[in-house]
Each structure stands twice: as structure tokens, then as C-alpha cells.
C-alpha positions in Angstrom: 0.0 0.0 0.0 1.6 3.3 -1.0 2.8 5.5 1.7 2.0 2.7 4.7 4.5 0.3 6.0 4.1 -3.9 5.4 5.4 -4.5 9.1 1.8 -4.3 11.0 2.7 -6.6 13.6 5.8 -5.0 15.0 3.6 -1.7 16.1 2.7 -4.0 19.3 6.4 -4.3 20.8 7.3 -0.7 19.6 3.9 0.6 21.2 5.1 -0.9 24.4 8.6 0.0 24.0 7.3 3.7 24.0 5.4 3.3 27.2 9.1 2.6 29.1 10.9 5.9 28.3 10.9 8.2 31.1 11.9 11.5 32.5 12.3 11.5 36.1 9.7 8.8 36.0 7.5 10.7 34.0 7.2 11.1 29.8 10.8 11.0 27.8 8.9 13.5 25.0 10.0 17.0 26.2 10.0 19.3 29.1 7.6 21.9 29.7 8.2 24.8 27.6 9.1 29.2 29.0 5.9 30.6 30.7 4.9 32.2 26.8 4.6 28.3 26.4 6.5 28.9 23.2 10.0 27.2 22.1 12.6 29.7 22.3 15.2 30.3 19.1 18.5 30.5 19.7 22.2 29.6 21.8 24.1 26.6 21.5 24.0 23.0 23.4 27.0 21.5 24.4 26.4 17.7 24.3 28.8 15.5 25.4 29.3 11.8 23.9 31.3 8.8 25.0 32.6 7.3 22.0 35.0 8.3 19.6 33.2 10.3 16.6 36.0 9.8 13.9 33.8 10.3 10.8 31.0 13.0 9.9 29.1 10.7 7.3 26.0 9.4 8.4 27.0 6.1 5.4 30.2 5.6 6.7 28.9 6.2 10.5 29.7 2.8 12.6 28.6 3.7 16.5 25.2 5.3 17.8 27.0 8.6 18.6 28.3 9.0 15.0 24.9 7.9 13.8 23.4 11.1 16.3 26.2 13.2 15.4 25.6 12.8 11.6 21.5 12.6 11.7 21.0 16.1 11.6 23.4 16.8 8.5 21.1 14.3 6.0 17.6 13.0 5.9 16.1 9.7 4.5 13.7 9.0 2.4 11.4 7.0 5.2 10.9 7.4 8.8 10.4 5.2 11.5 7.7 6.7 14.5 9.4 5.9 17.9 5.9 4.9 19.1 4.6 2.6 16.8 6.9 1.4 14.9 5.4 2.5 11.7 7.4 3.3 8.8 6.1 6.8 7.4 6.8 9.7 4.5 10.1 11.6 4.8 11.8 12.1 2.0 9.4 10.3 0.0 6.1 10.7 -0.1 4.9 7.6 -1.1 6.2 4.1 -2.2 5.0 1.4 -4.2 6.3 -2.5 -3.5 6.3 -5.0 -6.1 7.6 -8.4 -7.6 6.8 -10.1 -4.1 9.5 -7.3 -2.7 12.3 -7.2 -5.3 11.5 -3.7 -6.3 10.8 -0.3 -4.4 9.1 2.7 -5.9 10.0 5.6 -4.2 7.7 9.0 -5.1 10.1 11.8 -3.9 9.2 15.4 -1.8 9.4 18.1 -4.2 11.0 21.5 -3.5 14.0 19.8 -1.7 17.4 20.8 -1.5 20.9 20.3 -0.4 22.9 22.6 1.9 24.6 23.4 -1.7 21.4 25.0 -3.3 21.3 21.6 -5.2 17.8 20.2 -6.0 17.4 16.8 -3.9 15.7 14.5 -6.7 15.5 11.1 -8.1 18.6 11.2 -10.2 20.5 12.4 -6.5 18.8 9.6 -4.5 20.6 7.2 -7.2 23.7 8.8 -7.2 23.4 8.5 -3.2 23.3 4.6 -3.3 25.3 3.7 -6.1 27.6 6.0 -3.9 27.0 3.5 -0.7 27.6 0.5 -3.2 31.2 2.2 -4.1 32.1 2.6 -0.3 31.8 -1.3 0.5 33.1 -2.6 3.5 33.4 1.1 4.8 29.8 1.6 4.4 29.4 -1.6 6.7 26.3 -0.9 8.2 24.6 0.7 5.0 26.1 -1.6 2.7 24.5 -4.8 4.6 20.8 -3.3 4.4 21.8 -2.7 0.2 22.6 -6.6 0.3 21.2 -8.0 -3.2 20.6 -4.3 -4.7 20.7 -4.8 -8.7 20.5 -1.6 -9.4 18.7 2.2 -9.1 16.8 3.5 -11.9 15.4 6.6 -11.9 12.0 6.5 -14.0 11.6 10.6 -13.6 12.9 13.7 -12.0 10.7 12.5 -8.6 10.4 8.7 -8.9 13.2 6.2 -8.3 13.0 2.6 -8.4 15.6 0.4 -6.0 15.7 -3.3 -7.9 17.2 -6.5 -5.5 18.2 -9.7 -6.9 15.9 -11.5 -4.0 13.2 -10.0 -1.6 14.2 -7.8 0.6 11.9 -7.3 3.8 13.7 -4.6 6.0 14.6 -2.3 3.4 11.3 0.6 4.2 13.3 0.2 7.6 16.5 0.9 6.5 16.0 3.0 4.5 14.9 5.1 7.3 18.0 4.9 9.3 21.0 7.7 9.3 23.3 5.2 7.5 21.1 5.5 4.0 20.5 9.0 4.5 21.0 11.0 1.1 23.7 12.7 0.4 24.6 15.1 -2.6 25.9 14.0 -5.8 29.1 16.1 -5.3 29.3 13.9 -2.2 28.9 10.8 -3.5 31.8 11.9 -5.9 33.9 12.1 -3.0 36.4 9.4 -1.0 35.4 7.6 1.5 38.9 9.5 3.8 37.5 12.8 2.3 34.0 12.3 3.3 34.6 11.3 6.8 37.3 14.2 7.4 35.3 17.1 5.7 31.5 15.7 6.1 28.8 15.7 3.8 26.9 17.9 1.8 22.6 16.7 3.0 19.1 18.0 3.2 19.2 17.9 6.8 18.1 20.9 9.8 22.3 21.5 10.9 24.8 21.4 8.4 28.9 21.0 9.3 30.5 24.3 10.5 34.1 22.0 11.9 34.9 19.2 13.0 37.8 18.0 14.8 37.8 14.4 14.2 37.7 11.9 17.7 37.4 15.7 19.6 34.3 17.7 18.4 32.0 18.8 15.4 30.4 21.6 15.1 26.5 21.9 13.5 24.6 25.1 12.8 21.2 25.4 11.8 20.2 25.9 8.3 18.1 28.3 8.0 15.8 27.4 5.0 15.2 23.8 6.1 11.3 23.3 5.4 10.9 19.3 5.5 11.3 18.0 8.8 9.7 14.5 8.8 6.2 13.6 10.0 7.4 11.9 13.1 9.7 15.0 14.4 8.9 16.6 17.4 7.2 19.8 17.3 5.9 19.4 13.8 1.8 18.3 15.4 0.2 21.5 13.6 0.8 23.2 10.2 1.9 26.2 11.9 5.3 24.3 13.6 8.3 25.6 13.3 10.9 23.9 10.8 14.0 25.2 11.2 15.8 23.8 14.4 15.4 25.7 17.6 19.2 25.9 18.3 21.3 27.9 16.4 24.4 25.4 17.2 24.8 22.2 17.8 28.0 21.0 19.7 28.9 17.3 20.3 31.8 16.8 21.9 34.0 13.8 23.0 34.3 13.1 26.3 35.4 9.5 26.9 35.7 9.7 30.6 32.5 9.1 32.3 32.7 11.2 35.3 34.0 14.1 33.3 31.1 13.8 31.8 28.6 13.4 34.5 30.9 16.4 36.5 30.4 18.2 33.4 26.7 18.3 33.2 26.3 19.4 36.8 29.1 21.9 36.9 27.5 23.6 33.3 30.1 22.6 30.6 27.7 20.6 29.2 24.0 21.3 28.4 23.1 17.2 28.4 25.8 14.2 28.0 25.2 10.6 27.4 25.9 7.8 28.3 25.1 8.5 32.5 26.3 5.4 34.1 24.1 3.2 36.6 25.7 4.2 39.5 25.7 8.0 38.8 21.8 8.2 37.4 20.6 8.2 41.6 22.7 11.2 42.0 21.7 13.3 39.6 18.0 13.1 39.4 18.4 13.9 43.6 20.2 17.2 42.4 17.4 18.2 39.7 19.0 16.9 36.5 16.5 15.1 34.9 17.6 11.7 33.0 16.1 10.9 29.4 15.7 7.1 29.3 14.7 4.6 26.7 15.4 0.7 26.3 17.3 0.5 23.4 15.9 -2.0 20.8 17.7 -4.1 18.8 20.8 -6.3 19.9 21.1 -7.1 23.4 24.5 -6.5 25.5 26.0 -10.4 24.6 29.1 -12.0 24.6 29.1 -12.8 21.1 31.6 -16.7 20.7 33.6 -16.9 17.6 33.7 -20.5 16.8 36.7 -20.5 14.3 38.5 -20.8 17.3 39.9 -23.8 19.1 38.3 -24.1 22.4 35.1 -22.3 21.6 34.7 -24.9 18.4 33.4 -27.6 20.4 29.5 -26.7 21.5 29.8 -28.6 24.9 31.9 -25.2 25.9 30.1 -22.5 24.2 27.1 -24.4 26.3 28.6 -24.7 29.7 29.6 -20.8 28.8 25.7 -20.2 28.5 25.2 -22.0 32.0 27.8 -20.7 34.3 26.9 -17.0 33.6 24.6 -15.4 36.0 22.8 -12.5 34.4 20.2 -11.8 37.5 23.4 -11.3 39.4 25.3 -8.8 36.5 22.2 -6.7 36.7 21.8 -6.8 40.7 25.6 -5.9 41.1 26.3 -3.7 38.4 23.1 -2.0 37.1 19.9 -0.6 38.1 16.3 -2.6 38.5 15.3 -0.4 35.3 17.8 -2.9 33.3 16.5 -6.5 32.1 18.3 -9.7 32.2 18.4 -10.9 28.7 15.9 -13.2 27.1 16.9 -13.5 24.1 19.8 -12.2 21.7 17.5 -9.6 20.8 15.8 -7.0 23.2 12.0 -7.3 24.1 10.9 -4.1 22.6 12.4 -5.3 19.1 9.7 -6.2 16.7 9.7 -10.3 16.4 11.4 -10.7 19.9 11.1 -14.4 21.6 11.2 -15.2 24.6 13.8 -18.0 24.6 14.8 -17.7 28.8 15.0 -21.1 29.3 17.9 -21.3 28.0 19.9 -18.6 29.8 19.3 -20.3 33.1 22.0 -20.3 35.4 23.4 -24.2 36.3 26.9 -24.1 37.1 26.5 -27.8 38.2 25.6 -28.6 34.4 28.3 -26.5 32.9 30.9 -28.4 34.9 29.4 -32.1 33.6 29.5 -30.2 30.2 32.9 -29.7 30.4 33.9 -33.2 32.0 31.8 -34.6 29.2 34.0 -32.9 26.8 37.4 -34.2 28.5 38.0 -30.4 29.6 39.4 -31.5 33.5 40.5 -29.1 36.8 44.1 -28.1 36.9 46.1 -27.5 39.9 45.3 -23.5 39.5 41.5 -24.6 38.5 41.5 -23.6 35.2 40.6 -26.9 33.1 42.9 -28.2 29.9 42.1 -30.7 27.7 45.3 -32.4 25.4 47.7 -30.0 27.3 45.8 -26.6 26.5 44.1 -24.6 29.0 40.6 -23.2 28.5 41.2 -20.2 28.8 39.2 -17.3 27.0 40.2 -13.6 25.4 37.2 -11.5 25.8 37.2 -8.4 23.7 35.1 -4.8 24.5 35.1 -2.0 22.7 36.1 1.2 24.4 38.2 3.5 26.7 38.7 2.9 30.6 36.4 1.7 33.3 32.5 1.9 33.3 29.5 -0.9 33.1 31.1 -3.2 30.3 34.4 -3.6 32.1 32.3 -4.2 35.6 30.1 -6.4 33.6 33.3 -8.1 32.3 34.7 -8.6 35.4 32.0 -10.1 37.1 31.7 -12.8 34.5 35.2 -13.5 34.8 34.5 -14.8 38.3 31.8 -16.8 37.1 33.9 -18.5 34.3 36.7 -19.0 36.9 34.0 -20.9 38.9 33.5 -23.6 36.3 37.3 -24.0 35.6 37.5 -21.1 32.6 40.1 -18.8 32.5 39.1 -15.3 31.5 41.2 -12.4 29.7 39.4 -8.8 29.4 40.9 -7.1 26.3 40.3 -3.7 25.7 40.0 -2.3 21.8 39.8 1.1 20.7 35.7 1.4 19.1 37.9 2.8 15.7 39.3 -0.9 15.2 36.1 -2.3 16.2 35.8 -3.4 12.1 39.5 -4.5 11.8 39.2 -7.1 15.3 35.9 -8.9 13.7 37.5 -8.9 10.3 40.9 -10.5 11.6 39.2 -13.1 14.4 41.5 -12.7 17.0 39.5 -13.0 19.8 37.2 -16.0 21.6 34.4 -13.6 22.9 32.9 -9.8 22.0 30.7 -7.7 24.1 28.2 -5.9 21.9 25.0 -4.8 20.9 23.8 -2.8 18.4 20.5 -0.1 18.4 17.9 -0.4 15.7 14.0 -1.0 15.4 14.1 -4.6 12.9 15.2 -7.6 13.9 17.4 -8.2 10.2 20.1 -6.4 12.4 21.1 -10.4 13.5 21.8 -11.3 10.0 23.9 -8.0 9.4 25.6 -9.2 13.4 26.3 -12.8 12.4 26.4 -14.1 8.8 29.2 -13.7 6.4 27.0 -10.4 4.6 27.2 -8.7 7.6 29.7 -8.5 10.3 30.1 -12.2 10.5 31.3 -11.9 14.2 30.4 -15.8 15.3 32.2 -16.7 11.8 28.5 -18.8 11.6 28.9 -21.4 9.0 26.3 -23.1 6.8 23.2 -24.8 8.3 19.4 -24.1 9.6 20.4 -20.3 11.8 22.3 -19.4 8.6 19.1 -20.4 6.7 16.6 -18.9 8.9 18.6 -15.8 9.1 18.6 -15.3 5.8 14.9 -16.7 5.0 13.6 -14.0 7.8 15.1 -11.1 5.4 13.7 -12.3 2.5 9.9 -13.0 3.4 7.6 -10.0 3.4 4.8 -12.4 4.7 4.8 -11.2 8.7 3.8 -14.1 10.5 6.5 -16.4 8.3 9.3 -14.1 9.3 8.2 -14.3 12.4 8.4 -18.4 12.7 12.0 -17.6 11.2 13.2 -15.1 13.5 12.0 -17.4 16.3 13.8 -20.3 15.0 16.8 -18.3 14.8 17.0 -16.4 18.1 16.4 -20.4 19.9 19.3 -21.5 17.2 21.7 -18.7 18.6 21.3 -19.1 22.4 20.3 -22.8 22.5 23.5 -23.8 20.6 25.7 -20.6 22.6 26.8 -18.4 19.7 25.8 -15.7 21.5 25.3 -15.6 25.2 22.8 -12.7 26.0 23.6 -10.5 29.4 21.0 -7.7 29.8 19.1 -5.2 27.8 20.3 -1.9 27.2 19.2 1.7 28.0 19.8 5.3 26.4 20.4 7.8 29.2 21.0 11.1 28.7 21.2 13.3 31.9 19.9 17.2 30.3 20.4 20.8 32.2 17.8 22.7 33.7 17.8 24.7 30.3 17.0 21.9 27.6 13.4 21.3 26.7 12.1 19.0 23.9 14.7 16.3 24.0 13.3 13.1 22.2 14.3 9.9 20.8 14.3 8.0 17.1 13.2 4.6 16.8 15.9 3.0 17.5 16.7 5.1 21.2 19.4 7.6 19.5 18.5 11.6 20.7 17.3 13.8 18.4 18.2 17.8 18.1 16.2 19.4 15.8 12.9 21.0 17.9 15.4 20.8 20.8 15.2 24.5 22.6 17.0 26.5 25.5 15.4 28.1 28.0 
């Protein structure tokens, strides 16, 4: 149906996920507004981010703070509303799905432009994605939603047509998200190095006044932006204002996570993200209020690579699955507004199964796992099996202390307790890409933020990240099937099958579910969140 998202069924989880944001225990949608009741123009807000932002194109974007950084810079030609989970105009005004979903007819808005003065039409939206095709690997999250694309043909100056070699269920979705945002043509013209160092040239509210790359950037608004989408905040009436409220947008890296949180309540910073468990107490008890939404999507899981020796055989990867306690992780290290994993994705994801009967805690039946498997107690209690120890490099992705090296920690002394030996390893978020590429590890915390459960074929098969190094066989197949079938309720039975497949068999071992937390000043009003729990700045105001 043109215009109306094919996904009815995943407005239920969404519409649910919306009902847990909060503010202060109250609505994550905004703060009251000045006593004219109107949202003021003007200033800057200083937001501070924990993880490095190293390139300024929303296609080349690999973390959720470059993905927030670079949102406001380019639209997308769909939308995705936060509260239902129903894919909407943006960019497009209507669509058209045919050939059982090998083909997408995109109707485009008219009277769009770039930040250049450049008219944003059909022959640009094709210049865009052949331009995400010629990036590859680099484009890794965009190029895994373009997986099959044929080819763009652009039928007239307002209609483009996206042709896949197989059905392609997800794309509406994707094609919503910062990493297929359009870009210019000049853009698309560009290399990738030049692109992330200098930006992009978009149709979004901010465009790129500097950037500094891994330190700041630097967005100011633009002042004849007239399309926000139908899902933005503050855009209810006819009458709403357009242009963004703020006149500069700062994001700033600030890896530290008390510098940030000292920060916000000493007024460096106008909001930060990223507010640890332990600090988010303390600061709504000094009156700054906490934006807060579950993040959909991946859950926080030790993902197992099997191409390696010890986590080959199953009968470990199991008694892995067994000896961790995640009730404990989220007693000890987070807050009772975090949820113990029941599944590898999150519960608010659309297509989520419950599949908790697995990640039951048995540390009796992870030892007999390991016996079973000839794995036996050393002197030092670490097990070895043919004169090699079991013991385990586990790999996170970041910069100092905080949750995940807490959380990392904690299941080290639940491994030990079963005879594993555990190895925390540090990597800089920048070589996050290059460390799944080259293997070398046995485990990887992650999780990754979106609204469509497709997001665990782009995590573990080889036309994604391929982080497991999953070889051929039913969760391969079910993966794949689940991307490919438009029909709701079959995906559904696929996605189920595959979510049992990746915890029952321990290629990934779910912890918890993740949160967004952003603690705000007194001065911010209208803070809200995409479908997929990143913060939005455009109807963002200061008092």
C-alpha cells in the first residue's frame, strides 16, 4: 500500500517500547516549555558523547554517537515513529512495493534541497546509493541493508525505483535509518577518507560548520530547512516551526565518564550521554533530569567466535551459556530499570522471543559439560584438555572503566567458577571493524541499536559482520529466510527459529538489555528519541 509500512505486527512491541521511556519517572517527550509556552530560538547546546566520533558521514557512521552526530546533516527517504513502529513519508512521499518485494518505488518530496542550493531529486537519491555501493566494507552498516541491490533506476525527475536480486523485507526500515541518508551528488563523488574528514553535503536541519575528528563537530542550523519528517517533534500542527530551535549544535568527545557526569552538573555541558548506573541516583536527587529509553535491537551479549579452538566444540560454548549469572550482573552492576536478557535480541524489538529457558544459570551442568568434553580441573582450577588450557580472550570495545568492564569482570569470576580462565581485552571502538575482520578474539561484548530484527543477519552471517564466523546450516538459513519473506507471520516463525538456534547452541550468550540515558540541564526542553533510542536535536530549545 503506498505511503503505509508492510510490518503491522511489530507496532505492538514498539507501542510498548514507548510506554518505558521516562523522564524522572514521568514522559521522555520533552520538558515543559518558557511561561509564553513557546520554544525559544537561539544559543548553542554543548552535548557530550562517550565514544569516539572519527567520521562526519551518516553512510560511513559505525557507532550510535556517529549515527546522532551525523543525523541532523542528511535526511532519509522514510521514517520510522518511535511509538509505533510504523514506517512513514520523509523524504518520499509515497512508495510502491512490487515483484513479491524485489523492487521499491520511491515517489520523492518536491521542492528539496541540499545545503549546496542543489535540487534533492530522483537522479541524486541514485547517485546517493550507487555512492553506498562504491564505499563497500566502509559503508558496513549501509552496505548490509543494500545486500542484493541490482541496481537504481530513476524512472523521472521525482520517482526512483531500488531493484534486488531477491526480496528484501527490511529495506522501508533501513531505508529510514541515518546510515542510508542522502547525500549530494558532489558527495557521492567524494572518497570515503574525504568524506569522513570534511563531512557531507545533506538536506538535513544542521549542516557541518568544523569538525575536529575523535574531539568535536560543530553543527549550525540551516536556515531554510522546510521538511522535517512527519514523526519529528514539534511538527503536530501546520503552523510548527521547521528550522531547528538551536542555532548550534556542539557534540563533543568526552570518553571519561565522570568528566562527563561532573560536566553536566558543573555547566560545561548542556546534556551528555551515556550516565552510568551508579551516577543516574545522584543526579536526578540534584534536579538533573535523565532521558531514558530501552534500546531495541541487539542485546549487551558475549558474542563466541567458533573459528577458534576451544570455543569450536559446542559442549563449551554451552557450559559458557550455563555458568553465567545474568540476574546477578544486573543486581551488582546495574539498576532494576535494566532487564536480564531473554533472548539475543531486546524485548521491545519487533519479532522478539522469549527464549529464557535457555539462559538459566546451572553451574552444576556447565561443569558435567565440560567433563563430558574431556576439559578436567588443573592444579590452578583452570581446566585443559590435550595439554591446552581453557582459557578465553574476551574483547570490548572502548576506553577505561565503566559498566562493560564491571560487567566483564564479574563474569570473569563466574567462568573461573567452572574452571574457565578469562582475559578482558580492551579495543579502541575505531578498530572495532578490523578485530571482527581479523578473528582474533574468543568472545565480544556488543550490541547494536535499531527497530528490525534483520540487524542479526547484518551481526552474524558472512553479509554482515560475520562476528560468530557462523557457518552453513538451519540459523544461517533462517537468518537469511527471515530477510527475504515480506509475509509477517512467516518471518516471524524464522526469527523465532533463529533467536532459539543462537542461544540454545551458545553463539551468542545474552547479558541484559540496554538503556539510552542522557542526563539534560535545567535549560533543555524538547529532548526526544528516534526509533531506534538515539536523541534527536532538531525542535530541541534553551530556555
Amino acid at each position: 500500500m503506498p505511503g503505509r509500512s508492510r510490518v503491522p505486527r511489530t507496532t505492538a512491541a514498539l507501542t510498548a517500547f514507548a510506554a518505558t521511556a521516562v523522564l524522572a519517572g514521568c514522559s521522555g517527550g520533552g520538558r515543559a516549555a518558557d511561561d509564553d509556552g513557546l520554544p525559544h530560538h537561539g544559543g548553542t547546546l554543548t552535548y557530550a558523547v562517550g565514544a569516539d566520533i572519527a567520521c562526519a558521514d551518516p553512510q560511513q557512521a559505525g557507532n550510535s554517537d556517529e549515527l546522532t552526530a551525523a543525523r541532523g546533516l542528511a535526511d532519509s527517504l522514510t521514517d520510522q515513529d518511535p511509538d509505533t513502529g510504523r514506517i512513514v513519508p520523509w523524504l518520499a512521499t509515497r512508495w510502491r512495493i512490487g515483484d513479491r518485494g524485489r523492487s521499491y518505488t520511491f515517489t520523492l518530496r518536491r521542492g528539496v534541497t541540499f545545503s549546496d542550493g542543489g535540487p534533492l531529486d530522483a537522479r541524486a537519491v541514485k547517485e546517493s546509493f550507487d555512492g553506498v555501493r562504491r564505499l563497500g566494507a566502509k559503508a558496513v552498516q549501509a552496505t548490509t541493508y543494500l545486500t542484493g541491490l541490482r541496481r537504481v533506476v530513476v524512472l523521472g525527475p521525482a520517482t526512483v525505483r531500488f531493484d534486488f536480486e531477491r526480496p528484501n523485507a527490511h529495506f522501508l526500515q533501513a531505508a529510514a535509518t541515518p546510515s542510508l541518508a542522502v547525500v549530494s551528488p558532489a558527495t557521492s563523488r567524494r572518497s570515503a577518507a574525504d568524506r569522513c574528514a570534511k563531512g557531507v553535503v545533506g538536506s538535513g536541519p544542521f549542516v557541518l560548520d568544523r569538525f575536529t575528528p575523535n574531539q568535536r563537530i560543530v553543527q549550525r542550523a540551516r536556515e531554510d530547512y522546510a521538511w522535517p519528517s512527519r514523526v519529528a517533534p514539534g511538527t503536530a500542527s501546520p503552523s510548527a516551526p521547521t528550522r531547528a530551535h538551536l542555532d548550534r549544535l556542539v557534540l563533543t568527545v568526552v570518553p571519561e565518564t565522570r568528566v562527563r557526569v561532573g560536566g553536566l552538573q558543573s555547566g560545561e555541558f548542556d546534556a551528555v550521554a551515556a550516565v552510568p548506573p551508579q551516577d543516574e541516583q545522584t543526579l536526578k536527587a540534584t534536579g538533573f533530569p535523565l532521558f531514558a529509553r530501552p534500546v531495541p535491537g541487539l542485546v549487551q551479549s558475549l558474542n563466541v567466535n567458533v573459528a577458534r579452538p576451544a570455543t569450536a566444540d559446542p559442549a563449551v560454548r554451552r557450559a559458557l551459556q550455563k555458568a553465567i549469572d545474568r540476574d546477578e550482573i544486573v543486581r551488582t552492576v546495574y539498576t532494576p530499570d535494566y532487564r536480564t536478557a531473554r533472548s539475543a535480541l531486546a524485548s521491545t524489538t519487533p519479532h522478539f522471543a522469549d527464549v529464557g529457558s535457555y539462559l538459566t544459570t546451572d553451574r552444576a551442568a556447565a561443569r558435567s559439560l565440560l567433563d563430558g568434553a574431556g576439559w578436567r580441573p588443573g592444579a590452578d582450577g583452570v581446566r585443559a584438555k590435550d595439554g591446552r588450557r581453557l582459557a578465553l580472550t574476551a574483547v570490548w570495545f572502548g576506553a577505561g572503566s565503566g559498566p562493560a568492564q564491571s560487567t566483564l569482570e564479574l563474569v570473569q569470576q563466574q567462568l573461573k567458577a567452572v574452571g574457565i580462565a578469562l582475559t578482558i581485552k580492551t579495543v579502541p571502538l575505531s578498530r572495532a571493524l578490523e578485530t571482527f575482520r581479523t578473528g582474533g578474539y574468543d568472545l565480544a561484548l556488543g550490541n547494536a541499536s535499531t527497530a528490525d530484527p534483520d540487524i542479526l543477519r547484518n551481526y552474524y552471517t558472512p553479509k554482515g559482520l560475520d562476528v560468530v564466523r557462523l557457518g552453513a546450516g538451519p540459523l544461517r538459513d533462517a537468518l537469511y529466510a527471515q530477510s527475504a519473506d515480506l509475509d509477517q507471520r512467516a518471518r516471524a516463525r524464522h526469527l523465532r527459529t533463529a533467536q532459539r538456534l543462537l542461544v540454545a547452541d551458545a553463539y551468542a550468550l545474552p547479558l541484559y538489555e540496554s538503556r539510552t540515558v542522557v542526563g539534560v540541564g535545567e535549560k533543555v526542553h524538547g529532548l526526544a528519541f528516534d526509533a531506534a533510542s538515539r536523541p534527536l536535536f532538531a525542535h530541541v530549545w534553551l530556555s
